[in-house]
N, C-alpha and C positions, 0 to 999 in steps of 0.2 A: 538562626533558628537551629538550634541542635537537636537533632535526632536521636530518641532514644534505642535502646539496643532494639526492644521488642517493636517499635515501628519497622526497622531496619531490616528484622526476619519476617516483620510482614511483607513489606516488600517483595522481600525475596521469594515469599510463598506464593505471589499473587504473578511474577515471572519465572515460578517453577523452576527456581533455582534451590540449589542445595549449597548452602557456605557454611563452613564453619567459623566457631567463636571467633578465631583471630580476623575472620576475612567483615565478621560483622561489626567490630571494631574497626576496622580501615573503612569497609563502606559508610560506616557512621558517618564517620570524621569529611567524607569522600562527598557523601549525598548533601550535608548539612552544606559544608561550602558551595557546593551549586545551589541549593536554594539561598543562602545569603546571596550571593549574586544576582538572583532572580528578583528579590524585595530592592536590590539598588537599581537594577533595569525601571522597575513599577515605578519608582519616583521620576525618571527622565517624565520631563515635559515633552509630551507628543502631540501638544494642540498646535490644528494647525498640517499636522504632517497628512499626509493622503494615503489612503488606505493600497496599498498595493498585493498581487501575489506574487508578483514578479517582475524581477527591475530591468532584462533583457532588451523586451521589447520584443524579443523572437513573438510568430505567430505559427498557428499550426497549417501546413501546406498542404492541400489535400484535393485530388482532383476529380472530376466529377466521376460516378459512377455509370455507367454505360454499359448496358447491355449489348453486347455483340450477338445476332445470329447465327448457328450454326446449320448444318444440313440435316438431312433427317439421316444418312447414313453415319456420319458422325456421331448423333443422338443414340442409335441404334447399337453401336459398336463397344461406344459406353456403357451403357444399362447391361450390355452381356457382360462385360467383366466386374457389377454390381454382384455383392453375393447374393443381394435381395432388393426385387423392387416393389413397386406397386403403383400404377395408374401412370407407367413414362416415369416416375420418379426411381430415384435412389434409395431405397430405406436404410434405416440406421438409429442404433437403440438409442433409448435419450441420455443425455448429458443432467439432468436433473435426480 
């Protein structure tokens, strides 16, 4: 499947790349072989094979969350070096 020039600078426009002529001609040439490669993949016979995301095995380790107690002078000593609280809490602008 060979790519034409102007699909090629589409491409490029759509990852806000800037190429010139010569580099759109190489990418032609460059993108079109990966996608022939891609239509020989689509024929392998995959029936059969099991759907995976990953072949590791690893799992993700994660340990329980726990609330620790502190004292109230601790609590207190905190909040004073808050630049602002409100109600025992910390305030802090939002992230949205």
């Amino acid at each position: 499947m060979a790519l034409t020039k102007k699909e090629v600078e589409h491409i490029a426009l759509l990852a806000r790349l800037k190429i010139t002529d010569e580099e759109v001609e190489k990418f032609s040439h460059q993108l079109s072989q990966i996608l022939e490669y891609v239509e020989q993949l689509q024929q392998v016979n995959t029936d059969g094979v099991e759907l995976t995301a990953q072949v590791t095995g690893l799992e993700n380790v994660l340990r329980d969350d726990v609330v620790d107690q502190c004292d109230g002078g601790t609590i207190k000593k905190t909040l004073a070096l808050a630049p602002e609280t409100e109600d025992d809490l910390i305030k802090a602008r939002s992230v949205f």
